[in-house]
MILOVO-134688 format. One record per atom (N, C-alpha, C, O, CB): x, y, z. Coordinates in steps of 0.2 Angstrom, whole numbers, plus 5000, padded with zeros to 4 digits. Each point is the difference from the previous one (the first is absolute). Glycine has a CB too. Example, Ala and Ser with C-alpha at 12.3 -4.5 7.8 and 13.67 -1.06 7.14 Angstrom:
REM residues 2
506649725039499650065000500450065000500549995003498649955003500750114990500450065001499650055003500350065001500349914989
***
This chain:
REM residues 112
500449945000499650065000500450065000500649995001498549955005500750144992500450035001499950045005499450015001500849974989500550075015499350025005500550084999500649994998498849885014500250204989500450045000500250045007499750005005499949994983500950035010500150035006500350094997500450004995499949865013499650184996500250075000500750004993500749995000498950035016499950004978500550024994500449924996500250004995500150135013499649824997500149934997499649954998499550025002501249995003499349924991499649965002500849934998500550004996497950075002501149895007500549935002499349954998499450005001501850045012499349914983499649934997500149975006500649995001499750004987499249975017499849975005500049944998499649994996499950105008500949854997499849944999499549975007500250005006500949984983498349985007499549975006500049924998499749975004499550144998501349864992500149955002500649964998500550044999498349985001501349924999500649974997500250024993500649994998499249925010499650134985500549984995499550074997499649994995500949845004499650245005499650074998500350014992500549994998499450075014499549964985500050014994499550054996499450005003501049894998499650154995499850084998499749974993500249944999501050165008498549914988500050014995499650034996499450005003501149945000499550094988499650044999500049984993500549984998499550105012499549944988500149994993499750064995499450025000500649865004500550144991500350064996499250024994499749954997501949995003498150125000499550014997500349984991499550004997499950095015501049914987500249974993500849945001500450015004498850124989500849835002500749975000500550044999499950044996499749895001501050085006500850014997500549964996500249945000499850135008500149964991500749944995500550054999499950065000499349864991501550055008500750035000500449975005500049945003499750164993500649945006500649985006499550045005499750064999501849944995498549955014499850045005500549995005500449955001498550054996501150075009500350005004499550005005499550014998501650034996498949965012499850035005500350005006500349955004498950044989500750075008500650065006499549995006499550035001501150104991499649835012499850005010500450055004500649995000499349885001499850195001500250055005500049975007499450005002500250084990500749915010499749965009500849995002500650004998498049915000501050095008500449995006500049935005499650015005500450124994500249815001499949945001500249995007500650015002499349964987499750005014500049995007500649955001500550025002498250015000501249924998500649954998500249974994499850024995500149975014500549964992500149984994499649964997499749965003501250064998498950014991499549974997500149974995500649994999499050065004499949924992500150004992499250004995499649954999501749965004498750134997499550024997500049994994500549984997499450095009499549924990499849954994499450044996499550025003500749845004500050164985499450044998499949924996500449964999499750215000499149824999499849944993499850064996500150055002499449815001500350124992499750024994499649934995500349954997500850175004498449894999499449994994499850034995500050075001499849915006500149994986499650034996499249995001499849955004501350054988498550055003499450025001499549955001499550015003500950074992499849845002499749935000500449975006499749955003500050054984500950005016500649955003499650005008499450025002502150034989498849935013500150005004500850015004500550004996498249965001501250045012500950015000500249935000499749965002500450155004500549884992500649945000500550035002500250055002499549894988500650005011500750015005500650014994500550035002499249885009500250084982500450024994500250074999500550034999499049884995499650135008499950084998500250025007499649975003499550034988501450045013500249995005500950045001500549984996498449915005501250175005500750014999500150015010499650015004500450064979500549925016500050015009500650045002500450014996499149895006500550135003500850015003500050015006499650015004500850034989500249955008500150015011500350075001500550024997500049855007499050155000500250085003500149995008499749965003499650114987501149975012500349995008499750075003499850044996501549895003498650075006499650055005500350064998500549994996499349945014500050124992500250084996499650045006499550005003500549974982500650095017499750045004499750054997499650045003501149935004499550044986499550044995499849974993500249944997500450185009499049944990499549964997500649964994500650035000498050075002501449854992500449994995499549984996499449995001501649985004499450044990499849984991500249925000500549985003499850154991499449845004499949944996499749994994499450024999500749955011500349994986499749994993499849924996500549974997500250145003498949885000499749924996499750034995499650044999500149885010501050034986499350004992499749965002500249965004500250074986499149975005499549964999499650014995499850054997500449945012499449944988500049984996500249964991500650005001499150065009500249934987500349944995499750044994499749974997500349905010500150194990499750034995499449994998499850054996501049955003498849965002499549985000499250045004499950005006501149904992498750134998499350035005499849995007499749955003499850034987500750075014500049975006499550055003500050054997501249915004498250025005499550055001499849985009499650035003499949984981501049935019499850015005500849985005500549974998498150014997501350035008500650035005499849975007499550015003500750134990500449835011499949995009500850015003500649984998498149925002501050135004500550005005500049985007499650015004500450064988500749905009499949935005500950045006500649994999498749854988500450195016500450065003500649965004500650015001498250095000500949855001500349975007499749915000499549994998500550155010500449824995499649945001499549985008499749955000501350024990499150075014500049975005499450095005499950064997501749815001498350105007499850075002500550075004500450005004498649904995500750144999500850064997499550054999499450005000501649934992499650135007499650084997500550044996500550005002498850025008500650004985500750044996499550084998499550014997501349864996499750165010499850094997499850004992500650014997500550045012498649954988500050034992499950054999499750035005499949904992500750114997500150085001499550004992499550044999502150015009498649914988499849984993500049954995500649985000499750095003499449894993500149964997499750014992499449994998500749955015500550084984499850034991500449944995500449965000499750195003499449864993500149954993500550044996500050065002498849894997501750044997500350014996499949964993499949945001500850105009499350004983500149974995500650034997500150064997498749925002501849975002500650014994500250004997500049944999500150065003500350054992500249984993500349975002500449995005499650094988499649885000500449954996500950014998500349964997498350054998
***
């Protein structure tokens, strides 16, 4: 869940395997990136999937990485996706129950 607090909000996990996701009022296609602004409570490894408009999520469509606790906010970057029409998106912050500061979380399309 997310809960806010004065000027912040922190992703709250309430159970073993918290997960976010949303899906894109049209498909993208290209190179994607997407930039995590946060500040992580301990160490994590955060996991975006990605779906096209028919798919559902798979462990194929999927990028991860380990970030270590931070006393202020950082950048982190996952591409994602396979060139392919992508229109739905989750985000899996933490595995376990936990909270991480989020400042932002933007999509990037990059040249080619």
């Amino acid at each position: 869940r997310v809960e806010l607090a004065p000027e912040k909000a922190y992703l709250v996990g309430t159970g073993p395997d918290p997960q976010m996701a949303i899906e894109l009022k049209s498909p993208v296609t290209g190179k994607l990136a997407i930039e995590l602004k946060a500040r992580p409570a301990k160490k994590a490894m955060p996991q975006f999937f990605w779906a096209s408009p028919s798919g559902q999520f798979n462990a194929r469509q999927q990028y991860q990485r380990s970030v270590n606790p931070a006393d202020e906010i950082q950048s982190y970057l996952f591409p994602v996706g396979d060139h392919s029409p992508l229109q739905k998106l989750r985000f899996d912050p933490f595995t376990d129950v936990d909270e991480m500061e989020i400042q932002t979380l933007t999509i990037y399309r990059l040249a080619d």
